[in-house]
C-alpha positions in Angstrom: 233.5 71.4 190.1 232.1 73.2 193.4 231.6 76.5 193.8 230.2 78.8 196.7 227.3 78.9 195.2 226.8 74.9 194.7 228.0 74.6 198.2 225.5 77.3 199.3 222.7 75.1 197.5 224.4 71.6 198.9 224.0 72.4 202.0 220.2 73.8 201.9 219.2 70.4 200.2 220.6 68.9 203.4 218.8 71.1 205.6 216.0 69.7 203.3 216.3 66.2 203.8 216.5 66.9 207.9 213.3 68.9 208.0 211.1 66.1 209.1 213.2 67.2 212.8 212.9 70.3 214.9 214.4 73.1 213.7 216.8 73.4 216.8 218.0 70.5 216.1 218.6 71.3 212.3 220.1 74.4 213.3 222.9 71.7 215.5 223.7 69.2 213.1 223.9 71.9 210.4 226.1 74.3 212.4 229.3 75.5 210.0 228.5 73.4 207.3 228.9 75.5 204.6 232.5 76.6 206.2 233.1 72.3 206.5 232.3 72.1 202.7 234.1 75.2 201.7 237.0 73.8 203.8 237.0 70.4 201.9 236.7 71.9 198.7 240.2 74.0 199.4 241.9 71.4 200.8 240.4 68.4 198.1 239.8 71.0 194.9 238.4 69.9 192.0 238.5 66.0 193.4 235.7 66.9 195.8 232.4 65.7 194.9 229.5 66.9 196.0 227.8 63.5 196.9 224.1 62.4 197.4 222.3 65.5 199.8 220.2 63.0 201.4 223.8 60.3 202.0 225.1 63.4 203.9 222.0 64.1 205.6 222.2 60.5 206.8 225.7 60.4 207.9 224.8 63.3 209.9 221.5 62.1 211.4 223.5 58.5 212.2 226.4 61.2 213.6 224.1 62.4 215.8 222.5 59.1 217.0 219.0 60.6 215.2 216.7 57.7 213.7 216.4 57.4 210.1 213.8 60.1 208.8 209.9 59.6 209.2 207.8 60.3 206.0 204.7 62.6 207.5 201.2 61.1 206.9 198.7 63.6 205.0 195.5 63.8 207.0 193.8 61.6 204.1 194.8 60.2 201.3 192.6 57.9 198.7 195.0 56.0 198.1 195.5 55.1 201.4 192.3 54.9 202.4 191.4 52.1 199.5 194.9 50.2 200.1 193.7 50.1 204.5 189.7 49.0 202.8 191.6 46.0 200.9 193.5 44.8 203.5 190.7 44.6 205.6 189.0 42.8 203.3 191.7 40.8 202.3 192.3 39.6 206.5 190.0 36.8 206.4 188.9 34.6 203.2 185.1 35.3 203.5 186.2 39.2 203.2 189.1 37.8 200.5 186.2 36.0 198.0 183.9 39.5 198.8 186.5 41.5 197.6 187.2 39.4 194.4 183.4 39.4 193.7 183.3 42.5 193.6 186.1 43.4 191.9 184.7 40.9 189.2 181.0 42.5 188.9 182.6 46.1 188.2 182.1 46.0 184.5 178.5 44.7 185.2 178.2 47.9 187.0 179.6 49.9 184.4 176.6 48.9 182.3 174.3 49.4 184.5 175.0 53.0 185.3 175.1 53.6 181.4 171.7 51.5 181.2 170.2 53.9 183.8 171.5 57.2 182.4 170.2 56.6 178.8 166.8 55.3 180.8 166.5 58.9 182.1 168.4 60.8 179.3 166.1 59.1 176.2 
């Protein structure tokens, strides 16, 4: 069952899921809403549920005529960064069978780096 408190935290998750858009904007689309939920929950009592925070966030952005939200990109990411270096690779078939090489040789390489650090180690 809701209470102002639950409400209080419904509606920051909300505001959450709409940070990705300026805060103006927010401040718009999130005008009254914890009187709207309050309101509901009088009116509906214990048969209002408190649904998804990010379903209500996108019933408000589509309310609004606001695009779907935008992820932000981190300035770098490995991950990234080896997924873009594959698909280059992977664009033509010469890059493709490079690639595969390579990927085949790692344990060779494995060995080798061990080879060499017992070289200078013993």
């Amino acid at each position: 069952m809701p209470t102002q408190n639950n409400i209080a935290a419904f509606a920051e998750a909300i505001r959450a899921e709409l940070s990705d858009l300026p805060k103006r904007e927010i401040q718009e689309l999130t005008d009254g809403l914890e009187a709207d939920l309050t309101e509901r929950f009088a009116e509906e009592g214990t048969e209002f549920p408190l649904e998804s925070a990010s379903v209500y966030a996108a019933d408000l952005r589509e309310a609004a005529g606001v695009g779907p939200r935008t992820e932000k990109r981190k300035a770098f990411s490995a991950k990234a960064l080896i997924e873009n270096v594959e698909a280059w690779f992977r664009r033509t078939a010469f890059g493709s069978s490079v690639l595969e090489f390579g990927i085949s040789v790692r344990p060779v390489w494995w060995v080798l780096r061990a080879f060499v650090a017992w070289a200078i180690f013993a």
